[in-house]
N, C-alpha and C positions, 0 to 999 in steps of 0.2 A: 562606405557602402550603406550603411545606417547612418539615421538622424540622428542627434544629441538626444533626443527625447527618447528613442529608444535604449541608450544605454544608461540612461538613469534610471527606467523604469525597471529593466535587468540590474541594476543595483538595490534600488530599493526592495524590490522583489529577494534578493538574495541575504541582504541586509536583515529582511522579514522573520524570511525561513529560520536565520540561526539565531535570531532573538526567541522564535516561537519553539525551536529544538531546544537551546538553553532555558527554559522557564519549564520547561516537562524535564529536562535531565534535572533540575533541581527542585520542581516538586514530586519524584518519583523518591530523592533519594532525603527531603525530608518529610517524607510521607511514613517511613518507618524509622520513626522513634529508636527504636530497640538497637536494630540488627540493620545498621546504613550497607544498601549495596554498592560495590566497588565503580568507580568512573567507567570502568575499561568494560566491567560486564553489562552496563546500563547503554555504551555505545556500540556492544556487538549485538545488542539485541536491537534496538534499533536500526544497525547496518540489515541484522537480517530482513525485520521489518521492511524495509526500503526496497528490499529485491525482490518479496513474493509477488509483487504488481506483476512485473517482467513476464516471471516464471506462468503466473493467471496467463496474463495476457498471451504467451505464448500457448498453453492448451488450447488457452479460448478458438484461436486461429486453427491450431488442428483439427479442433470441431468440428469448424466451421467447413470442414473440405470433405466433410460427411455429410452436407447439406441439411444436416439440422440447423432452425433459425425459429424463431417466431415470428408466427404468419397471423397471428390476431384471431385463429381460434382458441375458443378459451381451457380444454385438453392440452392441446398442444404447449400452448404457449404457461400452462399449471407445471408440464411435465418440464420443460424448458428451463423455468425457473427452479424449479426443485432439485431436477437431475444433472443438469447441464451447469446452472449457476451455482448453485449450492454446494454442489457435491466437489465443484474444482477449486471454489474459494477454498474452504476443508479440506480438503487432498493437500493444498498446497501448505496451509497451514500446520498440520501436521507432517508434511513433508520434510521441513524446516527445522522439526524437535528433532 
């Protein structure tokens, strides 16, 4: 169904990601000297990480069926970013503790 070229690029691309995840799971856990945090806790923090997109993404969309949006006034669109964006990134992030 796909070209060759696409499923190399889906390799390399994947190849990428867990080169670029293992060099942060290993400079997270030699970044403290003292007190090294455990594999298993450094990868559920990360798994959490990985799914508040989702979780955003989804309010974002419930929002959005309230017809707030940004319309390029510059109120609107202050309040948009502040209330709307701001306030769901943080919601979710502390959702998550």
């Amino acid at each position: 169904m796909y070209n060759l070229f696409f499923y190399l690029y889906l390799a390399f691309s994947a190849l990428a990601a867990v080169l670029s995840i293992s060099m942060w799971l290993d400079y997270f856990r030699k970044i403290d000297v003292f007190e090294p945090e455990k594999i298993k806790h450094l990868l559920f923090a990360m798994l959490i990480g990985c799914g508040t997109p989702f979780l955003s993404i989804s309010i974002y969309n419930l929002i959005d069926l309230t017809g707030l949006e940004m319309n390029g006034d510059v109120a609107n669109d202050l309040f948009y970013s502040i209330v709307i964006i701001g306030a769901t990134k943080n919601f979710v992030k502390l959702l998550v503790l």
